[in-house]
mmCIF file of the N, C-alpha and C atoms, coordinates in Angstrom:
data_MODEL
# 
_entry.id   MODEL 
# 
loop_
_atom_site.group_PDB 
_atom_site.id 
_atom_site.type_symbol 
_atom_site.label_atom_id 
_atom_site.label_alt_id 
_atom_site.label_comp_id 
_atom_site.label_asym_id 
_atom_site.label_entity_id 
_atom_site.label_seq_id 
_atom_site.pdbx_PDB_ins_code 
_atom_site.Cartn_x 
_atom_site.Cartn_y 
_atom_site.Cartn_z 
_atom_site.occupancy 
_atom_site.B_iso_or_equiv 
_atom_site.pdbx_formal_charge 
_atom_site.auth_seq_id 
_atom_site.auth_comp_id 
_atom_site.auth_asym_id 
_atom_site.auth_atom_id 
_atom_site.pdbx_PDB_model_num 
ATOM 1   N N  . UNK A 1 1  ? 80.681  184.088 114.759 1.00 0.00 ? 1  UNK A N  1 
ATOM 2   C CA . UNK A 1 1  ? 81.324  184.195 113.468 1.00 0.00 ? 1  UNK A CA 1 
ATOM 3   C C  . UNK A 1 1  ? 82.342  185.334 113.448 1.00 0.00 ? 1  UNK A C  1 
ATOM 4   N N  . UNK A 1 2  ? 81.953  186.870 114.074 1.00 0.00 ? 2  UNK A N  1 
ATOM 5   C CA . UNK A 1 2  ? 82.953  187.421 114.016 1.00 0.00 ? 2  UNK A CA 1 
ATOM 6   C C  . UNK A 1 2  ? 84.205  187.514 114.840 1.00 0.00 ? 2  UNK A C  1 
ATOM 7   N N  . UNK A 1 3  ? 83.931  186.922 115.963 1.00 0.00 ? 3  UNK A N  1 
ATOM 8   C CA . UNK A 1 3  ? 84.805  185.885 116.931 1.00 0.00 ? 3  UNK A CA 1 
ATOM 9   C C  . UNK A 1 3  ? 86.516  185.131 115.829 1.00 0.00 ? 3  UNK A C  1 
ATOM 10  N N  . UNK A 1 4  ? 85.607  184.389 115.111 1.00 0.00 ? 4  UNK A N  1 
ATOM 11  C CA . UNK A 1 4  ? 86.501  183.632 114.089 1.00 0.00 ? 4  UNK A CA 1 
ATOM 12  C C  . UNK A 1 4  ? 87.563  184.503 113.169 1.00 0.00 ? 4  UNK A C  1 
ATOM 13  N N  . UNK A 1 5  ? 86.601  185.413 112.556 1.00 0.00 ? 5  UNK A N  1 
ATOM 14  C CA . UNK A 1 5  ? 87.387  186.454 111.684 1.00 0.00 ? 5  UNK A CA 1 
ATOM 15  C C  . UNK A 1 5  ? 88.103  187.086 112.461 1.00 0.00 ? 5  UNK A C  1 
ATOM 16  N N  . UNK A 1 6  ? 87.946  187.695 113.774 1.00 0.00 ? 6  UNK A N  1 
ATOM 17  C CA . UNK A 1 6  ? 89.160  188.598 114.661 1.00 0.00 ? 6  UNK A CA 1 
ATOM 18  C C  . UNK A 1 6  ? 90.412  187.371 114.924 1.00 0.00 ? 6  UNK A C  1 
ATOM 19  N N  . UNK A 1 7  ? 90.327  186.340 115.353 1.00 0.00 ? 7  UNK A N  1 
ATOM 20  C CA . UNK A 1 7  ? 91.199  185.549 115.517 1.00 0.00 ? 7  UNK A CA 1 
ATOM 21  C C  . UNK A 1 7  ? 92.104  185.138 113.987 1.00 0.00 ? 7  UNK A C  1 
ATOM 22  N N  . UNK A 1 8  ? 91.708  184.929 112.924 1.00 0.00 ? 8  UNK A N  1 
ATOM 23  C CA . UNK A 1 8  ? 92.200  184.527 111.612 1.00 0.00 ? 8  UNK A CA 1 
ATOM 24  C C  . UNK A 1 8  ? 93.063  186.136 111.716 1.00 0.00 ? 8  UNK A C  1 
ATOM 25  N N  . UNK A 1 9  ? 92.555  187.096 112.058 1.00 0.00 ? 9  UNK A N  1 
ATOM 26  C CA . UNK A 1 9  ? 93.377  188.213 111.957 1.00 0.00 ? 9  UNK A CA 1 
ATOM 27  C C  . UNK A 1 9  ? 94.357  188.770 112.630 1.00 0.00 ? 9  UNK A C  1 
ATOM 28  N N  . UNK A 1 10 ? 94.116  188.232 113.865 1.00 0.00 ? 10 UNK A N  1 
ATOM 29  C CA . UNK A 1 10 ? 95.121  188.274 114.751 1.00 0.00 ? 10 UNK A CA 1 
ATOM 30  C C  . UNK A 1 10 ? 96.739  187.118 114.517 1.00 0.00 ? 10 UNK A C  1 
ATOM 31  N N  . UNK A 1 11 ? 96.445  185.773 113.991 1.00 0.00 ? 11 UNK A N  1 
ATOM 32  C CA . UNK A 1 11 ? 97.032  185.289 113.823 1.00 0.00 ? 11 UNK A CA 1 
ATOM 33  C C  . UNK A 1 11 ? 97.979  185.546 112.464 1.00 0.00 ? 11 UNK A C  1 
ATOM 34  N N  . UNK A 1 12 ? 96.909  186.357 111.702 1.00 0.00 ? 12 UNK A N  1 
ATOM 35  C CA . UNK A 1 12 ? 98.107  186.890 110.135 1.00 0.00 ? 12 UNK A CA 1 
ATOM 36  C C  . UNK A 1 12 ? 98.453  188.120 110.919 1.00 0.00 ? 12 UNK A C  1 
ATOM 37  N N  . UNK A 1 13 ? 98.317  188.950 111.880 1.00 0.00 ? 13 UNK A N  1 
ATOM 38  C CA . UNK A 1 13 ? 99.453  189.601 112.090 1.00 0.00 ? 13 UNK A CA 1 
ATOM 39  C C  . UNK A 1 13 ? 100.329 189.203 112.964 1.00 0.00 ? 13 UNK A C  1 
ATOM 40  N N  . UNK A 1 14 ? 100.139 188.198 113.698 1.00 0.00 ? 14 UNK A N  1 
ATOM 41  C CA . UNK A 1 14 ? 101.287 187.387 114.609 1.00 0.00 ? 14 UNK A CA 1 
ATOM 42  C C  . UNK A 1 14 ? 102.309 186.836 113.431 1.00 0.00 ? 14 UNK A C  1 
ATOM 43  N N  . UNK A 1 15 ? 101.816 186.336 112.257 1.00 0.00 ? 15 UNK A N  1 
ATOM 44  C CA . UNK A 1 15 ? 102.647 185.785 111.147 1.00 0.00 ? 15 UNK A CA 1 
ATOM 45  C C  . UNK A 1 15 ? 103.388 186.754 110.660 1.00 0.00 ? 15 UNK A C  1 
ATOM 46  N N  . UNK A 1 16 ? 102.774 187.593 109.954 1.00 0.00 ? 16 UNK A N  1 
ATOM 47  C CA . UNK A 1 16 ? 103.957 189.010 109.709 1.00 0.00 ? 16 UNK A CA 1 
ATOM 48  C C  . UNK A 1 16 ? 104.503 189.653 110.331 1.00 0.00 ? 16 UNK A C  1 
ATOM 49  N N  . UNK A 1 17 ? 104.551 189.515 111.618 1.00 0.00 ? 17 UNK A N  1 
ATOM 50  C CA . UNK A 1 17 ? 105.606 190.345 112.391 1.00 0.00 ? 17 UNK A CA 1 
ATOM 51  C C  . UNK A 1 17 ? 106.699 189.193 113.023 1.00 0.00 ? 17 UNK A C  1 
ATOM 52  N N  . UNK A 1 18 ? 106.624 188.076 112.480 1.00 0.00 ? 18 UNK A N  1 
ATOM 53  C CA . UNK A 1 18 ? 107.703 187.208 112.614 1.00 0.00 ? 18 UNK A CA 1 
ATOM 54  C C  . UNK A 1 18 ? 108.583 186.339 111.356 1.00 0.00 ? 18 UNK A C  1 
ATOM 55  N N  . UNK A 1 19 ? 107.785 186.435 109.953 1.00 0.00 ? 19 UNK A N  1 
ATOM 56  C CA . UNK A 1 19 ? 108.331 186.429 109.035 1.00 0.00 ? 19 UNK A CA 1 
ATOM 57  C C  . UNK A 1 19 ? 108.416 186.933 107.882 1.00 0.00 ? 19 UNK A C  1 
ATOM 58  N N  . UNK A 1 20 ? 108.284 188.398 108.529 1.00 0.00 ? 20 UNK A N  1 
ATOM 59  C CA . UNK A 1 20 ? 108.103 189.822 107.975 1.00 0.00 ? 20 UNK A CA 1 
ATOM 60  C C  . UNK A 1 20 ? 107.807 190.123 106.214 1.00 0.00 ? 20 UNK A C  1 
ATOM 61  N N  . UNK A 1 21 ? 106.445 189.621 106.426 1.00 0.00 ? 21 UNK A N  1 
ATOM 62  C CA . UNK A 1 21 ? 105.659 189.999 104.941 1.00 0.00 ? 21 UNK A CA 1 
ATOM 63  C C  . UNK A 1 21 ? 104.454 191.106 104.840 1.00 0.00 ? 21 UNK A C  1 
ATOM 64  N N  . UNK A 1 22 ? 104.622 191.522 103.480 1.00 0.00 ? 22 UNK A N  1 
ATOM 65  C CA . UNK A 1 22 ? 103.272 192.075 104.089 1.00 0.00 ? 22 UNK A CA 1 
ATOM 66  C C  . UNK A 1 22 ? 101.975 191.689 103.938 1.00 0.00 ? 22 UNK A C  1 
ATOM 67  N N  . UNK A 1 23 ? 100.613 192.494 104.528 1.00 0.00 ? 23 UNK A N  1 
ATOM 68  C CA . UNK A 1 23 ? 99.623  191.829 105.178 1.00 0.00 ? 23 UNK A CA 1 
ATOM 69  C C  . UNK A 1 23 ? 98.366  192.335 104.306 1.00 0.00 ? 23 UNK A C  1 
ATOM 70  N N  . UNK A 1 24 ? 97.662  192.156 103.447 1.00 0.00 ? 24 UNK A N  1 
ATOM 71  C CA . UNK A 1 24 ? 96.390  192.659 102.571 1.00 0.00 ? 24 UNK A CA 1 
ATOM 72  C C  . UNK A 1 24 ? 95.301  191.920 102.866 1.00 0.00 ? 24 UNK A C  1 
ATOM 73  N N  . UNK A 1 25 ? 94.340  193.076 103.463 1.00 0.00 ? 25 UNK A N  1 
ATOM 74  C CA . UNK A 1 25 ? 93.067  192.434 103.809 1.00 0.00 ? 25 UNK A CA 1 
ATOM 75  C C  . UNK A 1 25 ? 91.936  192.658 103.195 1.00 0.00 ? 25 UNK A C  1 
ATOM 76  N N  . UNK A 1 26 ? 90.780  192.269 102.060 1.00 0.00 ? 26 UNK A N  1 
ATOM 77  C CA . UNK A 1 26 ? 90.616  192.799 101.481 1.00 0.00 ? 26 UNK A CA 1 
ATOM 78  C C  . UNK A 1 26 ? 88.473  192.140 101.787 1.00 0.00 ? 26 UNK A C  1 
ATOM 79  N N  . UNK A 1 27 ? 87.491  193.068 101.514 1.00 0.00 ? 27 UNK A N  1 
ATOM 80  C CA . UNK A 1 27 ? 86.486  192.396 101.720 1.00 0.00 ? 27 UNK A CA 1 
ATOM 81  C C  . UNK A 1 27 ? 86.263  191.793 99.757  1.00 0.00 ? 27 UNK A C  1 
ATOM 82  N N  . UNK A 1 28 ? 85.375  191.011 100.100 1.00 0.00 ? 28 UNK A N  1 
ATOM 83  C CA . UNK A 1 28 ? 84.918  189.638 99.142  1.00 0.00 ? 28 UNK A CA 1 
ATOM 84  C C  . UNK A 1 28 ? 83.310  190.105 98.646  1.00 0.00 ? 28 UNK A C  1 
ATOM 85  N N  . UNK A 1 29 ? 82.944  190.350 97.420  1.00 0.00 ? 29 UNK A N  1 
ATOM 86  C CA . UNK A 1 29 ? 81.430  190.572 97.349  1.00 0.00 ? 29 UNK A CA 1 
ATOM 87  C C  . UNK A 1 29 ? 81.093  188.824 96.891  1.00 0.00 ? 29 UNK A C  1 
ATOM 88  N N  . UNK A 1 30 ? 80.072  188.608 97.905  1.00 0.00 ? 30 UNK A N  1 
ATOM 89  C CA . UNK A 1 30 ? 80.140  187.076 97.599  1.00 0.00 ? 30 UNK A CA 1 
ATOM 90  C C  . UNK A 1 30 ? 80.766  186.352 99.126  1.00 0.00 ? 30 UNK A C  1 
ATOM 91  N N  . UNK A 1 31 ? 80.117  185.205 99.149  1.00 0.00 ? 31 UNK A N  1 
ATOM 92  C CA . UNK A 1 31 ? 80.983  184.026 100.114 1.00 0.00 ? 31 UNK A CA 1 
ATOM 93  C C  . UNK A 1 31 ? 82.048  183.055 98.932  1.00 0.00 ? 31 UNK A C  1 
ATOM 94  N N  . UNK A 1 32 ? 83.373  182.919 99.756  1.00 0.00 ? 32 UNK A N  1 
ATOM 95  C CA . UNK A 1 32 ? 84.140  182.493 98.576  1.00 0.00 ? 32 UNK A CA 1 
ATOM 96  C C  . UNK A 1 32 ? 84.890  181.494 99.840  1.00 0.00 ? 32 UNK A C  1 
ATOM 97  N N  . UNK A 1 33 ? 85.233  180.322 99.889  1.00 0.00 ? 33 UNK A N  1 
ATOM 98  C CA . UNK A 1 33 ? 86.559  179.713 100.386 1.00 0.00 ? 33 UNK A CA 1 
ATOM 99  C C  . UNK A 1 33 ? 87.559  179.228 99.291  1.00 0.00 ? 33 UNK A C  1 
ATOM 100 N N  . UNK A 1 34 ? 89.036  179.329 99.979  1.00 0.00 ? 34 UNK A N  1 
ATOM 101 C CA . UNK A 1 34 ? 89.641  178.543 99.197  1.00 0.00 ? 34 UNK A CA 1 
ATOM 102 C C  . UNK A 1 34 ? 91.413  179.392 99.378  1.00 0.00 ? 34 UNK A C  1 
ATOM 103 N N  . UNK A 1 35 ? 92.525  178.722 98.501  1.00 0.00 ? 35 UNK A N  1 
ATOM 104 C CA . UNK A 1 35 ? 93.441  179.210 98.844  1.00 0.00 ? 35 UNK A CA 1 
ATOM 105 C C  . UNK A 1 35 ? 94.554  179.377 97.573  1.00 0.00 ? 35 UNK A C  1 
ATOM 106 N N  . UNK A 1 36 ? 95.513  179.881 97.367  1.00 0.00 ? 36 UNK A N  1 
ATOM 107 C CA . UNK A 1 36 ? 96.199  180.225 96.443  1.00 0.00 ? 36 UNK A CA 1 
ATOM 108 C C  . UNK A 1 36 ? 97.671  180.556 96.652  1.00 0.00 ? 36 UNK A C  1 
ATOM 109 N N  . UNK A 1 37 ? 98.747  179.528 96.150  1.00 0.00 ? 37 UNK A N  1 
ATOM 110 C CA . UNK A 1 37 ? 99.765  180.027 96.205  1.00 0.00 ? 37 UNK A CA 1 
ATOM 111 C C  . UNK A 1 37 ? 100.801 180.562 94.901  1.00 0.00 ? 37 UNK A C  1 
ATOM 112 N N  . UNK A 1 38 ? 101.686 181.374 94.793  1.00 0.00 ? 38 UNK A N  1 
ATOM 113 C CA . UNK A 1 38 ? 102.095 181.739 93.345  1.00 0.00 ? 38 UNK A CA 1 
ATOM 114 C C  . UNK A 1 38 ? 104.041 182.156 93.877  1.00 0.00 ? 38 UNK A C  1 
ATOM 115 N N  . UNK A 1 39 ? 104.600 182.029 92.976  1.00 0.00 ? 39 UNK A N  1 
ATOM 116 C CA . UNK A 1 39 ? 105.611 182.626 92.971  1.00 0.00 ? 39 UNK A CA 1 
ATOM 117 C C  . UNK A 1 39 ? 106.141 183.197 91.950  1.00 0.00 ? 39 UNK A C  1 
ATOM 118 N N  . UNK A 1 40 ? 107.035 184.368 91.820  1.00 0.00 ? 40 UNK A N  1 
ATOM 119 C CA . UNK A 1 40 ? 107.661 184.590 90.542  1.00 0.00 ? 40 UNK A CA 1 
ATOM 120 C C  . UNK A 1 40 ? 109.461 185.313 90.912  1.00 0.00 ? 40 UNK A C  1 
ATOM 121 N N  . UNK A 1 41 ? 109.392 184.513 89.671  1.00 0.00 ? 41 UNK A N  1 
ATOM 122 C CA . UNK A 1 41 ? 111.266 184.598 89.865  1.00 0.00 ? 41 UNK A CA 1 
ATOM 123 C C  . UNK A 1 41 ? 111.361 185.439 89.000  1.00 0.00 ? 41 UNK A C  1 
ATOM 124 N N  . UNK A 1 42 ? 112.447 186.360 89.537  1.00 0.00 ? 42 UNK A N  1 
ATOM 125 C CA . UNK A 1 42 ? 113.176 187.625 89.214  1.00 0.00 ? 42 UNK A CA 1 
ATOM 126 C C  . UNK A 1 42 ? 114.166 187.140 89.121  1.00 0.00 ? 42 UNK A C  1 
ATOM 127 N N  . UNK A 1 43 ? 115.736 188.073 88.510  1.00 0.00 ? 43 UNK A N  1 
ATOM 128 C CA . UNK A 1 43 ? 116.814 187.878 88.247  1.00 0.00 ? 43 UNK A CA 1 
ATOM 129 C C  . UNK A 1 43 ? 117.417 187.399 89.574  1.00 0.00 ? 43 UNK A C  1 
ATOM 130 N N  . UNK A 1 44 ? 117.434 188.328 91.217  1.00 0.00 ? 44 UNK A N  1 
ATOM 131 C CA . UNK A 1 44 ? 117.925 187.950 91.937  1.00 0.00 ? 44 UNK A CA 1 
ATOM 132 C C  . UNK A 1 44 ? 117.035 188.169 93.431  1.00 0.00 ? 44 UNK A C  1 
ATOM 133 N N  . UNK A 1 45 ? 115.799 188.273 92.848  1.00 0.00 ? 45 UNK A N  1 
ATOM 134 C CA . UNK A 1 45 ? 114.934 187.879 94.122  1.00 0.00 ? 45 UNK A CA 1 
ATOM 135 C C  . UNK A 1 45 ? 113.923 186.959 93.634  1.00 0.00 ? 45 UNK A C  1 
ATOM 136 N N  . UNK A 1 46 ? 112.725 186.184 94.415  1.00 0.00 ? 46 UNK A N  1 
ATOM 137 C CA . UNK A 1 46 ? 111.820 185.714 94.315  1.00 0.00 ? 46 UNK A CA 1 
ATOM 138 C C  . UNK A 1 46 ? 110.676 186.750 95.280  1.00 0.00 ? 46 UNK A C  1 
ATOM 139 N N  . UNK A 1 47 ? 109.363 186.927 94.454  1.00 0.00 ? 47 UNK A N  1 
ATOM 140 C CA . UNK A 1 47 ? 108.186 186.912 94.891  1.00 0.00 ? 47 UNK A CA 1 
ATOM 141 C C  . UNK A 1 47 ? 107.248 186.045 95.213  1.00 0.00 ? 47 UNK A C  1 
ATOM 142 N N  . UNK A 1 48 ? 107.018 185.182 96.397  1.00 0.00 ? 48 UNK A N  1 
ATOM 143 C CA . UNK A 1 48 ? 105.988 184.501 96.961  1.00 0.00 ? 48 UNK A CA 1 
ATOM 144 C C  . UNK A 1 48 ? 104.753 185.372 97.343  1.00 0.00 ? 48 UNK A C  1 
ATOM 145 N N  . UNK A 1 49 ? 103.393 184.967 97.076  1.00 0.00 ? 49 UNK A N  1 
ATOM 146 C CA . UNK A 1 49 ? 102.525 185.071 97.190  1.00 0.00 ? 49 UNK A CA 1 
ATOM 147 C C  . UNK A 1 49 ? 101.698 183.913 98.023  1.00 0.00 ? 49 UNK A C  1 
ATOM 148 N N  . UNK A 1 50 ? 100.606 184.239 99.049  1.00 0.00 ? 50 UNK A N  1 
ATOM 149 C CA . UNK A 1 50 ? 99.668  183.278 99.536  1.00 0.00 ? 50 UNK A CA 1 
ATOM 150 C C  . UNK A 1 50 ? 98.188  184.077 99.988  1.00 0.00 ? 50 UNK A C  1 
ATOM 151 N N  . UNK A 1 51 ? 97.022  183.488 99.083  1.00 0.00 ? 51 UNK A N  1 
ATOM 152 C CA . UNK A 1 51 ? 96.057  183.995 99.389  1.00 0.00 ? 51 UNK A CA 1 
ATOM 153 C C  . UNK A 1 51 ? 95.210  183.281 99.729  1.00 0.00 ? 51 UNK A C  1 
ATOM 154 N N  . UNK A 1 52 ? 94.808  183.655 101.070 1.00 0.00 ? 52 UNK A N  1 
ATOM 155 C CA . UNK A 1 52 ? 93.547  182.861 101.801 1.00 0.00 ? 52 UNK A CA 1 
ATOM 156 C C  . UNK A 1 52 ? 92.383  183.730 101.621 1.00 0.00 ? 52 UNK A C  1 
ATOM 157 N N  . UNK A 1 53 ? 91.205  182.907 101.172 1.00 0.00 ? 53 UNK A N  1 
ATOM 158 C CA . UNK A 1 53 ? 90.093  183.444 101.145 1.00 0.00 ? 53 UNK A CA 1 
ATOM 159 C C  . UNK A 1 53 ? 88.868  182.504 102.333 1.00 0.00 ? 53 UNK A C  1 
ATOM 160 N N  . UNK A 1 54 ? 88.371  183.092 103.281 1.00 0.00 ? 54 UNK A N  1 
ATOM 161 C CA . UNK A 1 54 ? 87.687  182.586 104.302 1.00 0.00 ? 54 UNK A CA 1 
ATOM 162 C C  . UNK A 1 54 ? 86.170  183.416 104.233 1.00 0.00 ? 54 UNK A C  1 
ATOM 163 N N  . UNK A 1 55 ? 85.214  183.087 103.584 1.00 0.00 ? 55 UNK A N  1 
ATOM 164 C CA . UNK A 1 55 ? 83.997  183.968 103.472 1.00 0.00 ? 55 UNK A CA 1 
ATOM 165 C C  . UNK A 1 55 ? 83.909  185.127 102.841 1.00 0.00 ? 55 UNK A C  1 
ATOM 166 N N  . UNK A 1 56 ? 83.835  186.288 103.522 1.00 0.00 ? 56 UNK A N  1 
ATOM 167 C CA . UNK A 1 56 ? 83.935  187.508 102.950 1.00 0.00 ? 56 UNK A CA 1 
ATOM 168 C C  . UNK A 1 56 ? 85.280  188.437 103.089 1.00 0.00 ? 56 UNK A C  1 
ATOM 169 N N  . UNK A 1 57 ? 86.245  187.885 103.692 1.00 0.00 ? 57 UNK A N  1 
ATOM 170 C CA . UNK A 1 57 ? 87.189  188.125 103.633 1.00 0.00 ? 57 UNK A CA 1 
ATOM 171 C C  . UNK A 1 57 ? 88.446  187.680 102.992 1.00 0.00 ? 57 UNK A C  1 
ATOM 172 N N  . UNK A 1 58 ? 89.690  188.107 102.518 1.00 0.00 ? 58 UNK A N  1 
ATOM 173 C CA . UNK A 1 58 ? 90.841  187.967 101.684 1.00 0.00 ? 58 UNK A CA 1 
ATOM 174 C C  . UNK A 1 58 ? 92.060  188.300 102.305 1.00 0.00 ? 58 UNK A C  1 
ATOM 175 N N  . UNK A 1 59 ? 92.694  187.196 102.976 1.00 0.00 ? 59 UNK A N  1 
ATOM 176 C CA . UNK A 1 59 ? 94.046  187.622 103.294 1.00 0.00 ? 59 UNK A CA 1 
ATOM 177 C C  . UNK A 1 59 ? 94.797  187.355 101.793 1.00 0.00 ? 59 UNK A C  1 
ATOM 178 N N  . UNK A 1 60 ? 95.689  188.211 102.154 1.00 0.00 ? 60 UNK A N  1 
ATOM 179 C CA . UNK A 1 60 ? 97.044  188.038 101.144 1.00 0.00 ? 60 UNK A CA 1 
ATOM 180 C C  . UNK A 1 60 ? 98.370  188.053 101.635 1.00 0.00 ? 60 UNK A C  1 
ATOM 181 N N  . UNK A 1 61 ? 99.218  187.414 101.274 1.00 0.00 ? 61 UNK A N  1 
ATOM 182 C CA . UNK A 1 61 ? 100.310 187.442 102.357 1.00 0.00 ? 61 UNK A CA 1 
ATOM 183 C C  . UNK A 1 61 ? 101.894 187.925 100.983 1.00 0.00 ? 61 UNK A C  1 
ATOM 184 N N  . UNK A 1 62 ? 102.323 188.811 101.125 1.00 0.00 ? 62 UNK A N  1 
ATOM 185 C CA . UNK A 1 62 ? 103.147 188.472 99.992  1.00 0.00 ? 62 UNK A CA 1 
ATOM 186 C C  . UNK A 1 62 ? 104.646 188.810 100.927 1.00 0.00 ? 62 UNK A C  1 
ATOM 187 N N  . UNK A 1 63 ? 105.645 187.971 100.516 1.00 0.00 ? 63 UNK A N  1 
ATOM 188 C CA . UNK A 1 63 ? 107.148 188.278 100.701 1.00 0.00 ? 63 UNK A CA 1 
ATOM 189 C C  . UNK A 1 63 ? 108.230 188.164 100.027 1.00 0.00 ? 63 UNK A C  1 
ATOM 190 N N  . UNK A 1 64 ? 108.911 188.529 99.420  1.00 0.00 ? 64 UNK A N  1 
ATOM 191 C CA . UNK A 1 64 ? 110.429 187.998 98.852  1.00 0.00 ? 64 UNK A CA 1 
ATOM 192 C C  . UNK A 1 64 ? 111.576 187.523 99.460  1.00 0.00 ? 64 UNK A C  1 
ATOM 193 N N  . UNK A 1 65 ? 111.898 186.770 98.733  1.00 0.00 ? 65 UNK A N  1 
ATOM 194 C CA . UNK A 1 65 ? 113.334 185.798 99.442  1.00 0.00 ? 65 UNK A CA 1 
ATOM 195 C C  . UNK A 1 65 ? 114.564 185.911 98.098  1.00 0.00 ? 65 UNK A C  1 
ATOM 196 N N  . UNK A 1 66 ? 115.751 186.547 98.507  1.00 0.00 ? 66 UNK A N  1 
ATOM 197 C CA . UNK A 1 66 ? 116.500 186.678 97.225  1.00 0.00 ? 66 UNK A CA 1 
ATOM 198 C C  . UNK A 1 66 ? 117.469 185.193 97.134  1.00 0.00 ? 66 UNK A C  1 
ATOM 199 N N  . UNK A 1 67 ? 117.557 184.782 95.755  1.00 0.00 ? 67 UNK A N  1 
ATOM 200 C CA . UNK A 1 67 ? 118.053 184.008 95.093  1.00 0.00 ? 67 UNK A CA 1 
ATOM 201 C C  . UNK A 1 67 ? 119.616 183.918 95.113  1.00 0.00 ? 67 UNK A C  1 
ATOM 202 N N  . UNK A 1 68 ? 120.235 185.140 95.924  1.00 0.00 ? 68 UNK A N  1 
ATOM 203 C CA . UNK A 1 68 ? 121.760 184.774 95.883  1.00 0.00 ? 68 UNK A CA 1 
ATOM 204 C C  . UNK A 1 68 ? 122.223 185.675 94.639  1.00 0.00 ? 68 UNK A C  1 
ATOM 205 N N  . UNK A 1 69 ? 123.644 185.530 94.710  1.00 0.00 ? 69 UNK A N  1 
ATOM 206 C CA . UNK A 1 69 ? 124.154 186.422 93.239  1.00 0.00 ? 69 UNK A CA 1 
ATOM 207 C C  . UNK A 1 69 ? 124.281 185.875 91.994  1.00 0.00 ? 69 UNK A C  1 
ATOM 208 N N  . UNK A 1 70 ? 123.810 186.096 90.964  1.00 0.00 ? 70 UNK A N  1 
ATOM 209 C CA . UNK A 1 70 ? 123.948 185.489 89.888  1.00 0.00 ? 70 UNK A CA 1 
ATOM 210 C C  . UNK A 1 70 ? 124.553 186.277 88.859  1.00 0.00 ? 70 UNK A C  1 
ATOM 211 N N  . UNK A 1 71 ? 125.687 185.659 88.347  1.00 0.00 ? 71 UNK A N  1 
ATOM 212 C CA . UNK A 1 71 ? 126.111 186.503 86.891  1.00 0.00 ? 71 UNK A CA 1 
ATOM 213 C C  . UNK A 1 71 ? 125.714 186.103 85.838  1.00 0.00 ? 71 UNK A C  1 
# 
């Protein structure tokens, strides 16, 4: 089992260091699965959010992507 969790972790930092977000790992009181995505628009960026929850652990992945210029 903890085999699994080092690998899920290794692979979210192989992910952020290639589409450079950052990385929140957080422990879980409780067994929880499941997943979550969100975004929120700003004037001229966007905030994406993605949260994986795998047992007792919580990735979070968050990055922004800007929207271009707007007047």
């Amino acid at each position: 089992m903890i085999y699994l969790l080092v690998f899920i972790l290794f692979v979210a930092f192989v992910v952020s260091h290639f589409y450079d977000c950052d990385i929140i790992v957080n422990p879980i009181k409780g067994i929880m699965f499941g997943a979550l995505y969100n975004d929120e628009d700003f004037d001229d960026e966007t905030d994406h959010t993605i949260q994986v929850l795998i047992l007792i652990i919580s990735f979070t992945f968050i990055w922004t992507t800007s929207n271009g210029s707007k007047k």
